[in-house]
ROVODO-843357 format. One line per field, with one value per residue: residue in one letter; y, z, x of N, C-alpha, C, CB in turn; residue number from 1. Coordinates in pm, whole numbers, plus 50000, padded with zeros to 5 digits. Each point is the difference from the previous one (the first is absolute). Glycine has a CB too. Layout:
! residues N
res = [a  ...];
n_c2 = [Y  ...];
n_c3 = [Z  ...];
n_c1 = [X  ...];
ca_c2 = [Y  ...];
ca_c3 = [Z  ...];
ca_c1 = [X  ...];
c_c2 = [Y  ...];
c_c3 = [Z  ...];
c_c1 = [X  ...];
cb_c2 = [Y  ...];
cb_c3 = [Z  ...];
cb_c1 = [X  ...];
n = [NUM  ...];
//
This chain:
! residues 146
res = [x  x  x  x  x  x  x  x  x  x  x  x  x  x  x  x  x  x  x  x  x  x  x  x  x  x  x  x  x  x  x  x  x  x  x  x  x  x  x  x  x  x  x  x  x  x  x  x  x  x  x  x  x  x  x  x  x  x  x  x  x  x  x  x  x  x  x  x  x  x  x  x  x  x  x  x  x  x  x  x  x  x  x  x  x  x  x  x  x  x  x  x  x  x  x  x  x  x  x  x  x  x  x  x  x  x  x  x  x  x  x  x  x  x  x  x  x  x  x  x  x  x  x  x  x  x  x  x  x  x  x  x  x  x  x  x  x  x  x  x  x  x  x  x  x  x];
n_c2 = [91427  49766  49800  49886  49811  49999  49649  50002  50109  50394  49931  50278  49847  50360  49650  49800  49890  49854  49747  50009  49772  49791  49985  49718  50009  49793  50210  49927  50384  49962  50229  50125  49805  50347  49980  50097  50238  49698  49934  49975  50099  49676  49937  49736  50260  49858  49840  50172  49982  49850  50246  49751  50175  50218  50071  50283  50056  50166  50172  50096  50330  49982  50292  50023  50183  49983  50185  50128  49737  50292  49540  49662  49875  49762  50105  49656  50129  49793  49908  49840  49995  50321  50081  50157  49693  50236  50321  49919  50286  49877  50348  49741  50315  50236  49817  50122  49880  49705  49861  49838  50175  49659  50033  49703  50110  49951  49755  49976  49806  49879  50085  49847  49893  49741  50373  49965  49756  50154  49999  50218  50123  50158  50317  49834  50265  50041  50266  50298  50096  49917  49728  49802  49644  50035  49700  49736  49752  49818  49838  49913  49890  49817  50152  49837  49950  50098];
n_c3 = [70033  50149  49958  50337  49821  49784  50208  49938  50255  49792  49988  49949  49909  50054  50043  49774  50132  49692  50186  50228  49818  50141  49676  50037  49742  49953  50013  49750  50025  50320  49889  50206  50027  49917  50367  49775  50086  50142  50190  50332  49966  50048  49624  50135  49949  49776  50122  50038  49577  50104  49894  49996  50257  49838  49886  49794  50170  49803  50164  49590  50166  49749  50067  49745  50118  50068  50021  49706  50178  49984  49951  49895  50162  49953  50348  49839  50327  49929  50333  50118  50274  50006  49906  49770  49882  49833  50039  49639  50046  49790  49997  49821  49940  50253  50008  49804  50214  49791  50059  49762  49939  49958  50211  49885  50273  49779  49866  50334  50044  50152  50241  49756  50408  50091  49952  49760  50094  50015  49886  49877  50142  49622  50142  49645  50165  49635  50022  49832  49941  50373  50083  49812  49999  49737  50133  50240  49971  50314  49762  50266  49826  50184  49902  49847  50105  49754];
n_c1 = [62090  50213  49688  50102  50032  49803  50123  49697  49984  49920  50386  50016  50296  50099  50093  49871  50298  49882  50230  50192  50109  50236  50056  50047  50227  49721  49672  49864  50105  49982  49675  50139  49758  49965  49901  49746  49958  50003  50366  49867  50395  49891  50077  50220  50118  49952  50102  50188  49964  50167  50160  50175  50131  50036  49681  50036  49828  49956  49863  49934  49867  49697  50009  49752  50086  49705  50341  50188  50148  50187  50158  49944  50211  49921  50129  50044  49918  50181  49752  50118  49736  49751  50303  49951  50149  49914  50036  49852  49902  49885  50047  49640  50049  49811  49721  49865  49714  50022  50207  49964  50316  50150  50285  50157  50157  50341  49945  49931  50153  49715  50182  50142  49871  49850  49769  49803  49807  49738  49765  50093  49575  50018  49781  49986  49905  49870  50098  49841  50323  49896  50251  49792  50179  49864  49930  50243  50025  49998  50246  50213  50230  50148  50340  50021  50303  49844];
ca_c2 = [49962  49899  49925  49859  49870  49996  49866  49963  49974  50127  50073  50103  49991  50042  49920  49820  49867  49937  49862  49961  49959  49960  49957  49924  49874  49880  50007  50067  50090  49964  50094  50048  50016  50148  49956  50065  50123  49982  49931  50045  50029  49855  49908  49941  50005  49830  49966  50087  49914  49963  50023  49943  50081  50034  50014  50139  50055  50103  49943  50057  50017  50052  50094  50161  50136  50116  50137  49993  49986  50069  49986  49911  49902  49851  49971  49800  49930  49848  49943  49809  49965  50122  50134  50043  49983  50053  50150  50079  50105  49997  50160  49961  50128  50086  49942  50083  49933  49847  49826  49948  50043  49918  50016  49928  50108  49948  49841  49984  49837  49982  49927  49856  49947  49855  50113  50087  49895  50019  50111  50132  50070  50089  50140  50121  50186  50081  50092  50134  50103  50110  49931  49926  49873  49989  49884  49922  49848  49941  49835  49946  49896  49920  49927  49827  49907  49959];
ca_c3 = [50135  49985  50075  49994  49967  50089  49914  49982  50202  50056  50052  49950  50063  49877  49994  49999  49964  49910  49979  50044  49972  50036  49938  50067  49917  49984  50044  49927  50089  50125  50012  50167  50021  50017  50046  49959  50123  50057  50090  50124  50033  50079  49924  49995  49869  49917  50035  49942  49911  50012  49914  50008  50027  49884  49909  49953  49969  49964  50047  49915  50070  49930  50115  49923  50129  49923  50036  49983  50123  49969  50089  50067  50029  50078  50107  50032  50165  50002  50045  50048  50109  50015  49991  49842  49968  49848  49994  49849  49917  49826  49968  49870  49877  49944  49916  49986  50036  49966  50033  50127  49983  50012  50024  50067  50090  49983  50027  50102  50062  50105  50090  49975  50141  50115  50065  49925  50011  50085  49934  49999  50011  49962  49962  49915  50045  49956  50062  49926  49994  50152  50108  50077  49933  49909  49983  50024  49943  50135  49991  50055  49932  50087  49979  50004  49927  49887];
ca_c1 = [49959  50064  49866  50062  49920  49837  49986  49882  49920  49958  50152  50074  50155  50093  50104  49927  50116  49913  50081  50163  50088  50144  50122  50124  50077  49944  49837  49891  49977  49906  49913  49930  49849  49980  49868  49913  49897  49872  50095  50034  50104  50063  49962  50174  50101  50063  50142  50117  50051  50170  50141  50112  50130  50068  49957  49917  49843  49935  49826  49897  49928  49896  49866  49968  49996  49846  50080  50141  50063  50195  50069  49946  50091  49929  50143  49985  50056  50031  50013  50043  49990  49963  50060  50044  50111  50034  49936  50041  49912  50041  49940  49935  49986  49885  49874  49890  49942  49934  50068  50081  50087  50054  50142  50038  50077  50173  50021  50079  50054  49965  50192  50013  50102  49957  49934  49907  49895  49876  49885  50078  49853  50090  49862  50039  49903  49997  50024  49984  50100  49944  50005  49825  50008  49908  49931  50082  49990  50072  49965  50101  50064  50060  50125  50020  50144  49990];
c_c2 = [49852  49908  49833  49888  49978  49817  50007  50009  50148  50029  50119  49971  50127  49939  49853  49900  49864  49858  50058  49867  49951  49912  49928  49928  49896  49998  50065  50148  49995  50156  50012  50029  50143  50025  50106  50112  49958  49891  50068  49935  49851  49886  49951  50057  49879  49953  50037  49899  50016  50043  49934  50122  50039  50009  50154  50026  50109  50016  50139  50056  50065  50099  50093  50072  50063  50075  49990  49980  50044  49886  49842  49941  49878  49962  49833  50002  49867  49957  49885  50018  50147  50087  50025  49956  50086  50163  50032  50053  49996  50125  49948  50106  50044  49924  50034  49889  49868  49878  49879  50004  49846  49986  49865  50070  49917  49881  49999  49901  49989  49949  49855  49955  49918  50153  50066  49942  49995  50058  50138  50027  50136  50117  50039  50135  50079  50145  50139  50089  50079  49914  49878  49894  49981  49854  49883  49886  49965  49863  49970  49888  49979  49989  49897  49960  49998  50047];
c_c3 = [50021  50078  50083  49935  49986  49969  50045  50137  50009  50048  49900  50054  49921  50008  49984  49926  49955  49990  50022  50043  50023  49905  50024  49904  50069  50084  49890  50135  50125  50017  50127  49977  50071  50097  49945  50101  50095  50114  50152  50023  50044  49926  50002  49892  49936  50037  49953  49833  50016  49894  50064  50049  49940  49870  49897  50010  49960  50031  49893  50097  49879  50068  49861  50096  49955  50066  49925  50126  49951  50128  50016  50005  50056  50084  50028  50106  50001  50165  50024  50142  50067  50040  49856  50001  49884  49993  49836  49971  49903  49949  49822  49888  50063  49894  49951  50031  49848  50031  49927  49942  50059  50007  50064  50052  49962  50024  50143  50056  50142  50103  49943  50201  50129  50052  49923  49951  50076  49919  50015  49915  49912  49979  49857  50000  49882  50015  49924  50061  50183  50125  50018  49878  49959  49957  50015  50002  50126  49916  50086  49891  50059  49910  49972  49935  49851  49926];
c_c1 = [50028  49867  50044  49965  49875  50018  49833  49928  50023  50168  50058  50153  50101  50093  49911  50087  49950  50105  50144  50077  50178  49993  50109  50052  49920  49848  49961  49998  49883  49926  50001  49879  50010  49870  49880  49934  49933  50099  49997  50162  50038  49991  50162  50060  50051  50110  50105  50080  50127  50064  50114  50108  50064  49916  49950  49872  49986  49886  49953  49889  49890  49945  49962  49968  49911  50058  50141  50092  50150  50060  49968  50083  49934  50110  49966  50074  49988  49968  50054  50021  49978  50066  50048  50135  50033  49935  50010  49882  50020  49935  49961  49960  49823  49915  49872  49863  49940  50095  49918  50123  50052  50139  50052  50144  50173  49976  50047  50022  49949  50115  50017  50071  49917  49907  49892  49877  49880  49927  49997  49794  50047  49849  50061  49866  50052  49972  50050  50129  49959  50012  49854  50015  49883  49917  50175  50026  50104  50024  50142  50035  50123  50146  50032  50126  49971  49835];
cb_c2 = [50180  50101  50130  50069  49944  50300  49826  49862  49726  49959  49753  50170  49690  50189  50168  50084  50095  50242  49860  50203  50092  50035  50141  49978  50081  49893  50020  49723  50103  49783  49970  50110  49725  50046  49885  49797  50126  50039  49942  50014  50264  50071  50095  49771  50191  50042  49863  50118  49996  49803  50223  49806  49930  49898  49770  50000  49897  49999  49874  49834  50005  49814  50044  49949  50048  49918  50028  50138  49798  50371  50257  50006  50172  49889  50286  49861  50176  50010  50133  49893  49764  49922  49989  50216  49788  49719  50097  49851  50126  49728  50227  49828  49871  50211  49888  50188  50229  50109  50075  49846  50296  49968  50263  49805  50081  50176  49921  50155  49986  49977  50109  50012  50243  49732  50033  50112  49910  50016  49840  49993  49902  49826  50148  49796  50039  49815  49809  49989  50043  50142  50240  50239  49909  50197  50127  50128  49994  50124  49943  50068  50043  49866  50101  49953  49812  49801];
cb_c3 = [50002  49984  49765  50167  50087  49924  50013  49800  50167  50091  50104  49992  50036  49974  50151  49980  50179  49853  49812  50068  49931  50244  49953  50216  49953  49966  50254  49846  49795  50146  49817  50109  50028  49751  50223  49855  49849  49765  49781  50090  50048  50209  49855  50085  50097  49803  50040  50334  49857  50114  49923  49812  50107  50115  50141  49866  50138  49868  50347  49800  50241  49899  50332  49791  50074  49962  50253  49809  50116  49939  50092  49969  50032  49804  50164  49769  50141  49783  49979  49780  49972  50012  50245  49954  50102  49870  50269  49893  50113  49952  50202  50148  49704  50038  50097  49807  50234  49801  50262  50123  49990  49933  50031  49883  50257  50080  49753  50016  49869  49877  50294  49619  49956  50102  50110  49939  49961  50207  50029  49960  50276  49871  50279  49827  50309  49942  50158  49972  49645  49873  50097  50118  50112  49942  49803  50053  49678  50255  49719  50253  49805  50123  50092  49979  50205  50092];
cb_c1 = [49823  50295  49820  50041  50140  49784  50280  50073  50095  49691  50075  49783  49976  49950  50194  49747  50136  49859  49835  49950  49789  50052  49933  49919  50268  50261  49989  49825  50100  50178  49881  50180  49910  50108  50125  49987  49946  49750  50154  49717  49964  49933  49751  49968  50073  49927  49917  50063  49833  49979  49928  49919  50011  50188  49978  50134  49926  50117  49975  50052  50167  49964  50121  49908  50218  49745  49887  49946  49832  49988  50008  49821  50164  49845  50035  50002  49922  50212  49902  50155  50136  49858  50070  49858  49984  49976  50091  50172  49981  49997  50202  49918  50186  50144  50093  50143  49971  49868  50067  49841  49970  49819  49976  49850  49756  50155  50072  49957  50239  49782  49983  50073  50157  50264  50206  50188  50171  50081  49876  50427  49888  50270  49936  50163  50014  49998  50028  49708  50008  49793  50160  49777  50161  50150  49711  49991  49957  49867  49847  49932  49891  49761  50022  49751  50045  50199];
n = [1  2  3  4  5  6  7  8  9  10  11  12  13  14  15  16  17  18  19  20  21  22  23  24  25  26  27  28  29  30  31  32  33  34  35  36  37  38  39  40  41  42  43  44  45  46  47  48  49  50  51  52  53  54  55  56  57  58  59  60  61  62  63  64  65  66  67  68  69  70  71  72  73  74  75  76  77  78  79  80  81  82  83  84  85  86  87  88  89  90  91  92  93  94  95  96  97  98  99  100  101  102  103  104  105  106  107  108  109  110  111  112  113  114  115  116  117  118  119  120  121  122  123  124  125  126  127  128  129  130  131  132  133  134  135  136  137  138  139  140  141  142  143  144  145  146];
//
């Protein structure tokens, strides 16, 4: 039988995204702030972290599951200047319930050019074999010459 999460305050989850992680040449690793339960939606967001143009990143994601999830993916929408620029699906696998499970997703280059220079707002969503999103994370980061 599959149960959900239990924690200490009584919640229950069958998804709980526990840390995450960007990966940049010449940075210490940068954490996305994860907002909490007791957070309200209109709380500021942080400041976007900066990368260099062309630079690699990786982003690392932590969670556990109080249910078996078939299928799971994580899709990364990109924004700028509030339209979609970017879109990727990473098909992470099937999971049995506990964790915390720990993936890091493909390397990837960031554009390089006078245009690709800005703040770039980005979703990552998680997302069960049935379609129903299972939990998700927000942060941003800025482009830069140098």
């Amino acid at each position: 039988m599959n149960t959900p999460l239990e924690h200490p305050t009584g919640d229950t989850r069958e998804f709980e995204l526990l840390h995450v992680t960007l990966q940049a040449e010449g940075h210490d690793d940068l954490v996305v702030a994860l907002p909490t339960s007791d957070e309200s939606e209109a709380s500021p967001q942080p400041a976007p972290f900066s990368l260099r143009e062309g630079a690699e990143i990786r982003i690392t994601l932590v969670f556990r599951v109080g249910r078996a999830v078939e299928r799971l993916k994580f899709v990364d929408e990109r924004k700028r200047q509030g339209a979609v620029v970017g879109k990727t699906e990473v098909m992470l696998g099937s999971f049995r319930p506990g964790g915390p499970y720990e993936l890091v997703l493909p390397l990837e280059r960031l554009p390089i050019g006078h245009l690709a220079r800005d703040t770039y707002e980005v979703t990552g969503t998680f997302v069960d074999a049935d379609d129903n999103v299972l939990g998700y994370e927000t942060h941003r980061f800025e482009i830069t010459k140098d």
